[in-house]
Backbone bond lengths (Angstrom), bond angles and torsions (degrees), N, CA, C in turn:
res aa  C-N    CA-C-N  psi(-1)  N-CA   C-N-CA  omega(-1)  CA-C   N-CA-C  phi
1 X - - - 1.457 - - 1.527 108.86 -
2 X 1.521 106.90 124.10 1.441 118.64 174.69 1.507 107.49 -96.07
3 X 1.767 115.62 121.43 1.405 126.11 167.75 1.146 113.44 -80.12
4 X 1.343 152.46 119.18 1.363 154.81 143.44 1.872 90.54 -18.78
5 X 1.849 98.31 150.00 1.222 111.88 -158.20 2.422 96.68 -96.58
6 X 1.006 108.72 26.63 1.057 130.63 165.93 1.853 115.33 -95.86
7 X 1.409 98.49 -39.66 1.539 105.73 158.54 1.275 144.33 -83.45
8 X 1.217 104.62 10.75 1.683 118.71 -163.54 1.331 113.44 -122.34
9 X 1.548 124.23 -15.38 1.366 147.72 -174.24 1.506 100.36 -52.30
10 X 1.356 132.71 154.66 1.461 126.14 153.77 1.317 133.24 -81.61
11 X 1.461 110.10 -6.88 1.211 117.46 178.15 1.347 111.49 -87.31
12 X 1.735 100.71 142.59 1.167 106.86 -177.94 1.587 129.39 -51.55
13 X 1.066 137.71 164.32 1.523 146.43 -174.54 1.711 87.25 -89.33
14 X 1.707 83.85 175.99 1.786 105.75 -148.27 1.867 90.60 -84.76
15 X 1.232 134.01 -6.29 1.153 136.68 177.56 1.813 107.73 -80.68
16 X 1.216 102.12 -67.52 1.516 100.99 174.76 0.954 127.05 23.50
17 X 1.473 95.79 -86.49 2.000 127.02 -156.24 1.385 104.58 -84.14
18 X 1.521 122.27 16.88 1.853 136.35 -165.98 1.783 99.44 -103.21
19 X 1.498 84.81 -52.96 2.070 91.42 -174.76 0.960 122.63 -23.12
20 X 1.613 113.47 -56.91 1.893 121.79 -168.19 1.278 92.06 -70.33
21 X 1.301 139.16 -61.22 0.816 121.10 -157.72 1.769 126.66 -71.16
22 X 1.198 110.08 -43.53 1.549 122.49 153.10 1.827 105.64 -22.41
23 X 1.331 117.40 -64.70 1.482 120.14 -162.42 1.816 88.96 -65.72
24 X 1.073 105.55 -46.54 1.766 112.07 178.74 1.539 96.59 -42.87
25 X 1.241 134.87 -71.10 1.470 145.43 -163.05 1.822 96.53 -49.68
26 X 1.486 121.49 -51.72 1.163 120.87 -158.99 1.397 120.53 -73.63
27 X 2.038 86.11 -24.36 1.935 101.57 -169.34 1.898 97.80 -62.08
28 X 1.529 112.44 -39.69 1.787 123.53 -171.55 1.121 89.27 -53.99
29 X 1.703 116.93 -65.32 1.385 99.89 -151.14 1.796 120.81 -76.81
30 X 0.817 112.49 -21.53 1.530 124.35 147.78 1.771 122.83 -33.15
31 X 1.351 86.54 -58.95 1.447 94.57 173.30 1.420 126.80 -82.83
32 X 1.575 121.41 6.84 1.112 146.48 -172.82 1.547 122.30 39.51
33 X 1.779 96.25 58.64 1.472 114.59 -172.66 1.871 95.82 -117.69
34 X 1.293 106.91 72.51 1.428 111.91 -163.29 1.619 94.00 -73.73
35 X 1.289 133.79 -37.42 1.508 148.70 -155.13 2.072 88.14 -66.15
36 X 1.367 88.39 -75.32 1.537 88.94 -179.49 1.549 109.63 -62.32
37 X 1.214 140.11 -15.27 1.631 118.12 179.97 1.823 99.25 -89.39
38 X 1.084 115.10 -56.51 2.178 102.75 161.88 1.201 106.96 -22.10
39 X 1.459 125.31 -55.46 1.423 116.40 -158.87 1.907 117.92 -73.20
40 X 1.959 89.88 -26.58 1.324 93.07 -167.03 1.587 99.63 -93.45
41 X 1.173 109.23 -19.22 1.452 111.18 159.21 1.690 135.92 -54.61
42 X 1.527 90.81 -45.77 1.630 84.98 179.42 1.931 118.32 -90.44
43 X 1.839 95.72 6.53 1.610 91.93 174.44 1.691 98.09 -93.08
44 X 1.504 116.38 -29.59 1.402 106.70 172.35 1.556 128.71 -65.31
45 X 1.771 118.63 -26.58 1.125 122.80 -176.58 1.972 88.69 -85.12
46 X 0.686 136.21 -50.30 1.667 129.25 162.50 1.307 118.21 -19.73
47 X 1.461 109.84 -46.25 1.986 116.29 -156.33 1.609 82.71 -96.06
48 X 1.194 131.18 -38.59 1.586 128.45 -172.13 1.319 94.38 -62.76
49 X 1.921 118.81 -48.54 1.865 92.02 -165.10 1.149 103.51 -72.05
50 X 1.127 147.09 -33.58 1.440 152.60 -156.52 1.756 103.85 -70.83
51 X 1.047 102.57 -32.21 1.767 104.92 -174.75 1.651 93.63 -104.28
52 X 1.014 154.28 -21.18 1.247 144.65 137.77 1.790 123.80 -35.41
53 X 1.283 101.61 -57.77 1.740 122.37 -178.15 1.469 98.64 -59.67
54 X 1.629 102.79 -51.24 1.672 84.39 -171.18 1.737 106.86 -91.28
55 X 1.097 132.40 16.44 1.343 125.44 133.36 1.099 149.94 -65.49
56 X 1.923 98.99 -15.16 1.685 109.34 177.12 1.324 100.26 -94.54
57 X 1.756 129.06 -29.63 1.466 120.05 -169.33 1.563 107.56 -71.51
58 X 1.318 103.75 140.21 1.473 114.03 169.47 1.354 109.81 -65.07
């Protein structure tokens, strides 16, 4: 089996660098700090499109 050379890189995949922060999202809502997890939510769904977008531009 041949991987396209997009799969073979050492750097981590576009999920990775999400985890900490995900457990971050869950610790608020846990703690029933819903105000601050929206906020930290919509700067993380922001930094994801932005590092997505500039993965599709040539």
């Amino acid at each position: 089996m041949v991987l396209p050379a997009c799969w073979c890189n050492s750097e981590p995949d576009f999920h990775t660098r999400y985890v900490e922060e995900n457990a971050s999202l869950v610790v608020l809502l846990r703690a029933g700090r819903r105000a601050e997890a929206a906020e930290a939510l919509r700067g993380y769904l922001d930094a994801a499109e932005a590092e997505l977008l500039g993965h599709l531009t040539p």
